[in-house]
N, C-alpha and C positions, 0 to 999 in steps of 0.2 A: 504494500500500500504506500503511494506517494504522501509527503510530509503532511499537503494539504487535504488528506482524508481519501484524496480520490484514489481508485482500483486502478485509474490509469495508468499503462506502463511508460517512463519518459524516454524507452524505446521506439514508441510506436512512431513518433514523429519521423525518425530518420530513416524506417524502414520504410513508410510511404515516401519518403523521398526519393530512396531507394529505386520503389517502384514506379514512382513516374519519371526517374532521367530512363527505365529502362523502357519502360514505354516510349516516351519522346526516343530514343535511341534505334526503337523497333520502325517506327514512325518513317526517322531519317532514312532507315536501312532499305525500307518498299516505296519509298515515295519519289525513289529517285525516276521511276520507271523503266527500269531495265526488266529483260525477263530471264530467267533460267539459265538458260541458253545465253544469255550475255555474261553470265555473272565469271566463270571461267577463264575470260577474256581480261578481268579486275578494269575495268575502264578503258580497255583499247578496243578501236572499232576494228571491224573484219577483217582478216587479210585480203589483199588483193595484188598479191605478189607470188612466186612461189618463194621467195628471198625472206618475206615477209615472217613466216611462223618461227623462223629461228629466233626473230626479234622479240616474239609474242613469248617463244620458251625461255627465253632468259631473263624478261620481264617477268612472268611467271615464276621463275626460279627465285628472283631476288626476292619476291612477295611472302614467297613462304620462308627463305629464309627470315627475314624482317619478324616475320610473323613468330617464326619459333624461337628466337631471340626473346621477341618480347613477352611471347608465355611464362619464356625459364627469369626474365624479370620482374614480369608485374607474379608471377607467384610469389618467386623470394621475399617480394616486399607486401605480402598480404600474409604469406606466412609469420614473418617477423613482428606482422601489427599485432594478429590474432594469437599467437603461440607465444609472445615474448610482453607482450604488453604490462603494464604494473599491476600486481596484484591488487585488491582491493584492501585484503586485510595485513599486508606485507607494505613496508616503505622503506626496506633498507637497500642501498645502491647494488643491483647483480654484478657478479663477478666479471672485470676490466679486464680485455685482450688488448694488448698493445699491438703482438704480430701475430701470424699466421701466415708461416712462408708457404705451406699448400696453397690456402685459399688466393692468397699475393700472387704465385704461380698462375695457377688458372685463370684467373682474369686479365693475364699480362698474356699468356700462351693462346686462348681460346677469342680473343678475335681479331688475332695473325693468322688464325687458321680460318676463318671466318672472309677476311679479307682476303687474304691469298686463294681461298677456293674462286669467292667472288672475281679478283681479278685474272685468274687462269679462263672461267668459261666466259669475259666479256673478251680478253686476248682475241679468242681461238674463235669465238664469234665475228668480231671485230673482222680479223683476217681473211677469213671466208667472205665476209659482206662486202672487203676492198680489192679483193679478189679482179683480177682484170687480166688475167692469161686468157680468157676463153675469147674469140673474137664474137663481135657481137653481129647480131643480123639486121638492126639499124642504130643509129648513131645520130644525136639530135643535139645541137649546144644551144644550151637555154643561157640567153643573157638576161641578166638583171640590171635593171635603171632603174632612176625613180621618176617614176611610182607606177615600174610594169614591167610587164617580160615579154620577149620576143623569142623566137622559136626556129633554126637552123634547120633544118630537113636537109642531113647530108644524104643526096641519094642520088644516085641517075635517075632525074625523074620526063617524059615526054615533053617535047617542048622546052626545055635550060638545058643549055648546055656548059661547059667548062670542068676546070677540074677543080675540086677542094682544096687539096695539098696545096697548090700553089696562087689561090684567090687572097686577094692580099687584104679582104675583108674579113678574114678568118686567121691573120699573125699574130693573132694573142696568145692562138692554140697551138704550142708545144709540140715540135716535131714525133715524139713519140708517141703520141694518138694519131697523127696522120699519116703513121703507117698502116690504120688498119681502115681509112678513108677507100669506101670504093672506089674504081674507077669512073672517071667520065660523071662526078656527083654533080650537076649542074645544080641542082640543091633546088629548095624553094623556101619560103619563108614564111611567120606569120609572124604578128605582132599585137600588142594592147595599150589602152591608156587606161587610166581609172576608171572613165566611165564607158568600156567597152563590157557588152554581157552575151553570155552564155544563150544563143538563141532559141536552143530547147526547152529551158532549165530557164533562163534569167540569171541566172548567178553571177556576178560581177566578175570583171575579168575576162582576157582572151582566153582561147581552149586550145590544149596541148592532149594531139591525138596518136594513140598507140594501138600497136596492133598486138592480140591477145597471142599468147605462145610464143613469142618473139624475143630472142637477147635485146633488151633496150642500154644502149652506152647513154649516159649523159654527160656531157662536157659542160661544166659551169664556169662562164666568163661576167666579169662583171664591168658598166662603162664607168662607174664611179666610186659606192663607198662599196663596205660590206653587206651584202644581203645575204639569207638563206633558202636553200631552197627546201618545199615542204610541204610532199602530195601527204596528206593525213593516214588513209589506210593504205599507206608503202609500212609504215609504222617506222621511217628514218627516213633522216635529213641530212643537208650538209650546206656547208658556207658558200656564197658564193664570194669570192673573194679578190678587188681589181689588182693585178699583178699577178696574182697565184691562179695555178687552175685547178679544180678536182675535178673529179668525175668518180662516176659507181654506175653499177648496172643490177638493171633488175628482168624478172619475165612475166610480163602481166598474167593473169590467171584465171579474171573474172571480168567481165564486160558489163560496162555502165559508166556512169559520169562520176566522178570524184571533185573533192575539193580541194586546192590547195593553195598553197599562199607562204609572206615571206616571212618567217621566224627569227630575225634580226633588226633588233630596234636601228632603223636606216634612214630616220629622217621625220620631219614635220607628217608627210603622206602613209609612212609604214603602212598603217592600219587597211590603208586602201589597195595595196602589192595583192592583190589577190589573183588567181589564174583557176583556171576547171582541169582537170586532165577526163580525155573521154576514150575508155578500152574497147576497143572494135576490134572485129575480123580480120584476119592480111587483106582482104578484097574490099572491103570496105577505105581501109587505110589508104590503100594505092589507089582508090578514085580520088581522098579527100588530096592528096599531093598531086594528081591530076587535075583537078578543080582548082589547087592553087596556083598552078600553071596557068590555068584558064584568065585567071582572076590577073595576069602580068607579074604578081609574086614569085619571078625566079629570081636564083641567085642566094646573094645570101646579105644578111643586114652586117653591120660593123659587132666583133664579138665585143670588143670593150679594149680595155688598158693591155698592151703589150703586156707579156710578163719579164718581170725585172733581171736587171743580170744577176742580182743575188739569188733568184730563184732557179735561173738559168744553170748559175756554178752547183749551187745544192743537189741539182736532178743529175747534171753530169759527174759529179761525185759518188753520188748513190749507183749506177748504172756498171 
């Protein structure tokens, strides 16, 4: 019985608290509107890559570690509250450890081994994803400005003629990708401004078109600061960078329109870098380069900033 007469227990208060953060918590957990099927996934959308699930399993990986970390934490520390807590009718100070070279050990040894697993499967990951021995079946150099991107279609396509290697709107790109430049790529182009949209869709931005089952190279040149580049369900990205060039390659998997856009705070307009990528059939594809032909779009736009001699000496040093 409470001092004040009442049966009430002055438990009761903290256990309804209890019970509504865990409601409100249940609340949070379904309202987000994902279903089942999504939940798997811990908040990345679909793959649409086959590049793509390696990304999804090592996201995956790190969650559960994360996760079992933090079981073997918030236990210790709930154990410790409830198992060690002051007694009620006891008030004399418990027995003082200074050290504990075990316990000092394992928490000094256990996440070296935690971070070294980590850093072994994003390696081995990693190098696989930047992988660039396989020669690709097309090859596309996406430039970044502000505040939009324009889109290289290295190809022999009907109607342009010329050759890539040696288009002197394409010297920013690094001899070592134009080796694998087909021949006769008379190329053709597209491009966007902010307020260019997606005709199908509406979606702001120009549209950068791939053909499904197909090696895609991308070569990222840029004509001023740093941008990134960043189809959302590729589930990775990379800088676009003026002076430096990267590139990565993926194989589309699934057909439909995607979103993408630039992941690098690059300016007053950032917000607005937005682009669609849309996965088609090979025959589909080779009409839409066909049509761009049609449209006077041959050739190729300017890729951006040369790259520098520092970058220059770096890549011939590595080689």
């Amino acid at each position: 019985m409470s001092p004040n007469g009442s049966d009430r227990s002055p438990r009761r208060p903290m256990r309804r608290k209890l019970l509504q953060a865990l409601t409100a918590g249940l609340v949070l957990a379904t309202a987000t509107g994902c279903t089942y099927k999504d939940f798997p996934r811990l908040g990345m959308p679909t793959p649409t890559t086959e590049e793509a699930p390696r990304i999804l399993s090592l996201w995956q990986g790190s969650w559960a570690a994360a996760i079992a970390v933090g079981c073997l934490v918030w236990g210790l520390i709930l154990w410790s509250a409830f198992f060690h807590r002051r007694s009620r009718t006891k008030v004399e100070v418990p027995p003082q450890t200074r050290y504990n070279m075990p316990i000092e050990a394992l928490y000094t040894v256990v996440p070296l081994i935690i971070v070294s697993v980590l850093f072994y499967f994003t390696a081995r990951d990693e190098s696989k994803l930047l992988d660039l021995s396989k020669k690709p079946d097309v090859t596309i150099n996406v430039v970044g400005y502000q505040w939009s991107w324009a889109f290289n279609y290295i190809e022999p396509v009907a109607g342009s003629s010329g050759n890539a290697a040696a288009d002197p709107n394409l010297n920013a790109i690094p001899d070592r990708f134009k080796k694998d430049f087909p021949a006769n790529a008379g190329g053709v182009y597209d491009f966007g401004t902010p307020g260019t949209r997606n005709p199908q869709t509406g979606n702001p931005g120009p549209t950068l078109w791939l053909p499904k089952g197909k090696t895609v190279r991308f070569i990222l040149t840029s004509r001023d600061v740093i941008h990134s580049f960043w189809v959302i369900p590729f589930l990775e990205k990379m800088d676009v960078i003026p002076g430096h060039t990267n590139s990565f390659q993926v194989t589309p998997s699934m057909e439909g329109t995607y979103r993408g856009k630039c992941a690098e705070l690059c300016g007053q307009d950032h917000s607005r870098m937005l682009f669609n990528v849309k996965i088609v059939s090979p025959e589909r594809y080779e009409q839409h380069l066909k049509d761009l032909a049609k449209k006077g779009q041959t050739g190729y736009v300017p890729a951006g900033i040369a790259q520098t001699s520092h970058e220059k000496n770096r890549e011939t040093n590595n080689l």
